[in-house]
Backbone as JSON Lines, residues from 0, in Angstrom:
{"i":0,"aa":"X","n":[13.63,0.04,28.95],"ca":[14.21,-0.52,27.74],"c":[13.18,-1.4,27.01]}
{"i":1,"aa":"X","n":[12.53,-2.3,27.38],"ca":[11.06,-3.11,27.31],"c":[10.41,-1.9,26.29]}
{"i":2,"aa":"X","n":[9.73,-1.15,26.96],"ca":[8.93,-0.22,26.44],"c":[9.32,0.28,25.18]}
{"i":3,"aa":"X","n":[10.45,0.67,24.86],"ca":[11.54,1.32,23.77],"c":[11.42,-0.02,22.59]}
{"i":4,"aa":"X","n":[12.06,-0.85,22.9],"ca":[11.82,-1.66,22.1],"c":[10.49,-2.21,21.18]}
{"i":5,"aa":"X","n":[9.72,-2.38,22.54],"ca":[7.7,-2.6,22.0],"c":[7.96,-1.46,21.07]}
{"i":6,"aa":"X","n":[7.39,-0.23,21.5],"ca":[7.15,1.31,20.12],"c":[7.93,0.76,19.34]}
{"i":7,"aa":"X","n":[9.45,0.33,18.87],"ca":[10.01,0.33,18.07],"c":[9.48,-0.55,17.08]}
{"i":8,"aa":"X","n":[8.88,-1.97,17.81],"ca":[8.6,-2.87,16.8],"c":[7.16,-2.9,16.4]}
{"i":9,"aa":"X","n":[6.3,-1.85,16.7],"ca":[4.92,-1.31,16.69],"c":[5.04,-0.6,15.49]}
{"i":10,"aa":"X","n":[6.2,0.26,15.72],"ca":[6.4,1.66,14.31],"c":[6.79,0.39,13.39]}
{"i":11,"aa":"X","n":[7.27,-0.16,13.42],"ca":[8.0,-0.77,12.22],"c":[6.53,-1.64,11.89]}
{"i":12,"aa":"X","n":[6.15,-2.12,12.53],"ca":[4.87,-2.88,12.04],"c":[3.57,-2.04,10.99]}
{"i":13,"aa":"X","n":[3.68,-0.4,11.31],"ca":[2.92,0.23,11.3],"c":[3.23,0.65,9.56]}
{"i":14,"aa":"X","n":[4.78,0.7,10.04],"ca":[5.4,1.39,8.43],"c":[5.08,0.35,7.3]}
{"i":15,"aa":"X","n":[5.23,-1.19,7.6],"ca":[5.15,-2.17,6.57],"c":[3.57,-2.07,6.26]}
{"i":16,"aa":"X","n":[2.65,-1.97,6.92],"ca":[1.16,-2.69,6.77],"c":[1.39,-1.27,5.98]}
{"i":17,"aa":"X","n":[1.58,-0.15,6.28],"ca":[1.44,1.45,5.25],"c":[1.79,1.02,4.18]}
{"i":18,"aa":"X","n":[3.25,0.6,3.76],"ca":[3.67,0.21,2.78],"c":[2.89,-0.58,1.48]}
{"i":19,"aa":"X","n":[2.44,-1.52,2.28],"ca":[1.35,-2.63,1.61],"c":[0.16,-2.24,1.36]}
{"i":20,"aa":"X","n":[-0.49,-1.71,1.81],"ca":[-1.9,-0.28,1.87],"c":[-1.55,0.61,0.63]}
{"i":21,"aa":"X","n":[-0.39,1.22,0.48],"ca":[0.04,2.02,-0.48],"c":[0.35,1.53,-1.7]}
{"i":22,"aa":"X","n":[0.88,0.42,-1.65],"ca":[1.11,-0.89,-3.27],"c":[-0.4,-1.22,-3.51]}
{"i":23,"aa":"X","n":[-0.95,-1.56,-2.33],"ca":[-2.18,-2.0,-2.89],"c":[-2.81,-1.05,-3.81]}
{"i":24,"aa":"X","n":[-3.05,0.23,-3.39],"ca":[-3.95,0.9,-3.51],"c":[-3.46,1.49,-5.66]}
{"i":25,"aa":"X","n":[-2.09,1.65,-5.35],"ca":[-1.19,2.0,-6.81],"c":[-1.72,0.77,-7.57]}
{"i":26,"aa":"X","n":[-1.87,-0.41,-7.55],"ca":[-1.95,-1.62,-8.43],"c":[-3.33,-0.93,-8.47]}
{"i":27,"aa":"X","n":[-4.19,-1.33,-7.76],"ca":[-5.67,-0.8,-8.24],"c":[-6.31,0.32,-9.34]}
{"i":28,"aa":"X","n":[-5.26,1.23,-8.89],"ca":[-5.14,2.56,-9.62],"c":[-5.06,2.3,-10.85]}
{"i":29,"aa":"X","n":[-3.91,1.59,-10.88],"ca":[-3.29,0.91,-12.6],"c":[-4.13,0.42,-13.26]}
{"i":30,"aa":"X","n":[-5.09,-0.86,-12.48],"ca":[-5.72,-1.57,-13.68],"c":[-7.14,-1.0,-13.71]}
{"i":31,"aa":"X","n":[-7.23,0.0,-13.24],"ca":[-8.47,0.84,-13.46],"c":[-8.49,1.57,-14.43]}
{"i":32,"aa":"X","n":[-6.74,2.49,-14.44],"ca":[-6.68,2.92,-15.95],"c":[-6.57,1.84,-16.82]}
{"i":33,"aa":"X","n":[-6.13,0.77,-17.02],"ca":[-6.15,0.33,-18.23],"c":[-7.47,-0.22,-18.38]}
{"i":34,"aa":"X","n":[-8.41,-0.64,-17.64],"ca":[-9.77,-0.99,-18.44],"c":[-10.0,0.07,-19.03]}
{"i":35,"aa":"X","n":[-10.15,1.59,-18.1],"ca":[-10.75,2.61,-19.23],"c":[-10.06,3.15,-20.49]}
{"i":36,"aa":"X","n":[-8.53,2.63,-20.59],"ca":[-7.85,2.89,-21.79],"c":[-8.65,1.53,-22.97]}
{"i":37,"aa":"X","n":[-8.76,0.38,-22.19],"ca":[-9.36,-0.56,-23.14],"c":[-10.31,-0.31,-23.42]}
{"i":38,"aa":"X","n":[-11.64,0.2,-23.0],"ca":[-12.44,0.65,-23.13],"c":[-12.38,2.28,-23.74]}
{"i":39,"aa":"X","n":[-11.9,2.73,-23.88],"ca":[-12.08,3.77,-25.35],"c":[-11.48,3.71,-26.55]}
{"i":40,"aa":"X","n":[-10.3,2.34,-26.7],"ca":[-9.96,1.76,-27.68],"c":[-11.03,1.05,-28.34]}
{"i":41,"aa":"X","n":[-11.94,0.73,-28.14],"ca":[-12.94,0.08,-28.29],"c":[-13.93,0.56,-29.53]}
């Protein structure tokens, strides 16, 4: 039961840091397009 529980709270640890890895990476994305949108408004 020990064991079951650890994996459980390992996966769940695993899914959030993914989660946050994946926002991160979308925000980055974003303001990358908008410099180069600002930059051909230009």
């Amino acid at each position: 039961m020990k064991k079951t529980a650890t994996l459980i709270v390992l996966a769940i640890a695993c899914v959030l840091a993914g989660c946050n890895t994946v926002k991160g990476v979308g925000q980055d994305v974003q303001r990358a397009g908008g410099a180069l949108e600002r930059a051909a408004n230009k």
